[in-house]
C-alpha positions as a Python dict, from the first residue, in 0.01 Angstrom:
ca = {
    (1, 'X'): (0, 0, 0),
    (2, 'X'): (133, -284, 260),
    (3, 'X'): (-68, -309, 581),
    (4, 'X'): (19, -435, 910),
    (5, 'X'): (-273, -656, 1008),
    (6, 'X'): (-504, -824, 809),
    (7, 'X'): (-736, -586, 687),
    (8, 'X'): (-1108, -556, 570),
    (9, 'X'): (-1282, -749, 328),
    (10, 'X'): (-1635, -776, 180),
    (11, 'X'): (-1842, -1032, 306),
    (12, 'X'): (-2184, -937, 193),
    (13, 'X'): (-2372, -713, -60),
    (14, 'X'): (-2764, -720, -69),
    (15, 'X'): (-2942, -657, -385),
    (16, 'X'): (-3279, -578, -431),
    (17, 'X'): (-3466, -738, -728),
    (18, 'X'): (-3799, -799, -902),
    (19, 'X'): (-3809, -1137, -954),
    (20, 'X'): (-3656, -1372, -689),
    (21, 'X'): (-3621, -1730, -864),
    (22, 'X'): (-3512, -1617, -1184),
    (23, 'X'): (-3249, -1348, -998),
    (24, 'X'): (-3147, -1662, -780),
    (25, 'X'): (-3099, -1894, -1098),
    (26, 'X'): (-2912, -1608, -1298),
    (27, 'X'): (-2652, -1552, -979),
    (28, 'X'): (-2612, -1935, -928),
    (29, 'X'): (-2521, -2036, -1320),
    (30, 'X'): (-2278, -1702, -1410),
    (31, 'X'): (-2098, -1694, -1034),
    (32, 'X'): (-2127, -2035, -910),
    (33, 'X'): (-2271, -1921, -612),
    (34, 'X'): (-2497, -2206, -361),
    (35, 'X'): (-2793, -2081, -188),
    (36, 'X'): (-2783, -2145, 180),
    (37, 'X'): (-3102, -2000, 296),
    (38, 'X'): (-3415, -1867, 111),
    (39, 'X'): (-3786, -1712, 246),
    (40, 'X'): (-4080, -1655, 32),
    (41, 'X'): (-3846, -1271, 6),
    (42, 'X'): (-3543, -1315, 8),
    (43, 'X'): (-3244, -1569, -56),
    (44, 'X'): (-2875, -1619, 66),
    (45, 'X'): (-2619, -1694, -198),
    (46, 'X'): (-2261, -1802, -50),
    (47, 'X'): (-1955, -1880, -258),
    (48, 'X'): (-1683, -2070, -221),
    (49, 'X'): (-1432, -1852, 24),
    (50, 'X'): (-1723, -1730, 231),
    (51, 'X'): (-1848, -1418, -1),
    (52, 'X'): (-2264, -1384, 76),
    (53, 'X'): (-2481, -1224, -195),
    (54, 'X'): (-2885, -1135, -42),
    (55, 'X'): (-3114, -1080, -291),
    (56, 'X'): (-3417, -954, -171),
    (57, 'X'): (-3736, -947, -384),
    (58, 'X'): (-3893, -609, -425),
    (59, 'X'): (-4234, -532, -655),
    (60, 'X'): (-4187, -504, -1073),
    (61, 'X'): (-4297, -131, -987),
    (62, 'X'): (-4014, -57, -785),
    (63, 'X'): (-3817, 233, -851),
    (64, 'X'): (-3479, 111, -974),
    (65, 'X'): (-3189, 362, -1089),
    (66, 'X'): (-2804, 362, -1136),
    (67, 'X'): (-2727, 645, -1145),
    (68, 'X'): (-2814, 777, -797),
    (69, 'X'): (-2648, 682, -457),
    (70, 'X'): (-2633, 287, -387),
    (71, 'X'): (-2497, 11, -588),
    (72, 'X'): (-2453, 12, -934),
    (73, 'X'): (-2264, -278, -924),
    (74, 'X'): (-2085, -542, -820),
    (75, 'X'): (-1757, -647, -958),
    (76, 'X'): (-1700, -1045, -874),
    (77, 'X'): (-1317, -1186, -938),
    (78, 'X'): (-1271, -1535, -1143),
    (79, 'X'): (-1050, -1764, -1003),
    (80, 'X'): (-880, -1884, -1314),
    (81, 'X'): (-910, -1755, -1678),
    (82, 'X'): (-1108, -2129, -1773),
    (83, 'X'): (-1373, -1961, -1506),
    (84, 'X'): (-1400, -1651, -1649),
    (85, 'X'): (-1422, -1804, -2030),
    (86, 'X'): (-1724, -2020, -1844),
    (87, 'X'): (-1863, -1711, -1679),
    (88, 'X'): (-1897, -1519, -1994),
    (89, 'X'): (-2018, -1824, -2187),
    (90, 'X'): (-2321, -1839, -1939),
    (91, 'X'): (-2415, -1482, -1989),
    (92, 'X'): (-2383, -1485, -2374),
    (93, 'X'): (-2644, -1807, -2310),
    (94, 'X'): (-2899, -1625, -2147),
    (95, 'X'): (-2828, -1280, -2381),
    (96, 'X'): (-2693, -1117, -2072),
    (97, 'X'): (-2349, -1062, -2247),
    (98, 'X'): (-2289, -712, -2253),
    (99, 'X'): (-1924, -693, -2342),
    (100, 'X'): (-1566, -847, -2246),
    (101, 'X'): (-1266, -627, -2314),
    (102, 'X'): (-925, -635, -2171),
    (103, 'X'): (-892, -279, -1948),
    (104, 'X'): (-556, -169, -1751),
    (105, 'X'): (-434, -536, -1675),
    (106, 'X'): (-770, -741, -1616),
    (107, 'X'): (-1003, -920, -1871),
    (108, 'X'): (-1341, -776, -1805),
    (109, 'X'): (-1642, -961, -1852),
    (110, 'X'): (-1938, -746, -1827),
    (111, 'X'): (-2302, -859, -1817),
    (112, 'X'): (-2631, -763, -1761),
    (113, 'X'): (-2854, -947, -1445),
    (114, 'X'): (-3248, -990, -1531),
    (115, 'X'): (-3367, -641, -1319),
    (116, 'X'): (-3051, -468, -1510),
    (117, 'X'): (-2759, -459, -1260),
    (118, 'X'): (-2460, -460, -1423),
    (119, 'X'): (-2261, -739, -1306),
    (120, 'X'): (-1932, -763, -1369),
    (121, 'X'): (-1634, -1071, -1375),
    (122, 'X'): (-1256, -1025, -1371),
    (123, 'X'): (-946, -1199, -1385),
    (124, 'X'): (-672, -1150, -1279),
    (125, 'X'): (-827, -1047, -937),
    (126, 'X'): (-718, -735, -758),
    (127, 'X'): (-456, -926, -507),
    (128, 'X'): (-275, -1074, -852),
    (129, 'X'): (-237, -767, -1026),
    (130, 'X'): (-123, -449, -933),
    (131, 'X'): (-434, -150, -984),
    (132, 'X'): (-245, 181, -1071),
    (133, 'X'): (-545, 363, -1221),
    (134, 'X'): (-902, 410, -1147),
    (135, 'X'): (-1099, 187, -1383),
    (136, 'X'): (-1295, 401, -1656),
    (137, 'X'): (-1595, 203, -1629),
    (138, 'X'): (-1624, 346, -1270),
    (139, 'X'): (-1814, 659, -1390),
    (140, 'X'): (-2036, 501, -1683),
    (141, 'X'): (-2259, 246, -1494),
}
């Protein structure tokens, strides 16, 4: 699908989580991310091109479920396989690895974030590879 003008892109997601630091800590070593701004609630993670990621720090006795209507997760892009290898080596560290497979043209590197959000790293990204197919993973998370 061509478009004409530039189109949209995500800039932000906001997750909530239990544990602020450690969710902080976990997003900074597996996506590289910087924090920009924090509160005694919430943080702002930015990467490189401009992507934000709010966490926002809820109570351990939140309700938290994937499989109603909301996230269920968030699928980042690596920009290079070496980043991706890194990325998967991080979560493997921490026992956050939850599997890396090749699916339909991408190497998928799944993990597991410390309130159990899937999070998910791919290369190539979307604009390097052409997506024919949804992505089976879509309707087990």
């Amino acid at each position: 699908m061509e478009f004409a003008t530039p189109g949209m892109r995500l800039a932000s997601v906001v997750l909530n989580v239990f544990d602020l630091e450690q969710s902080t800590g976990f997003y900074q070593d597996v996506l590289g991310l910087r924090v920009r701004l924090t509160t005694s609630t919430a943080a702002l993670l930015v990467g490189l091109d401009g992507s934000q990621l709010y966490l926002r720090s809820l109570s351990p006795r939140a309700d938290h479920t994937t499989s109603g209507i909301g996230l269920h997760a968030a699928i980042w892009t690596a920009p290079s396989a070496k980043e991706l290898l890194r990325c998967e080596q991080v979560l493997k560290a921490r026992g956050a690895h939850v599997a890396t497979e090749t699916v339909e043209g991408f190497v998928r590197v799944e993990g597991s974030d410390p309130n159990g959000v899937p999070v998910v790293v791919t290369h190539p990204g979307p604009d390097e590879a052409e997506i024919s197919e949804i992505i089976s993973r879509v309707y087990s998370w």
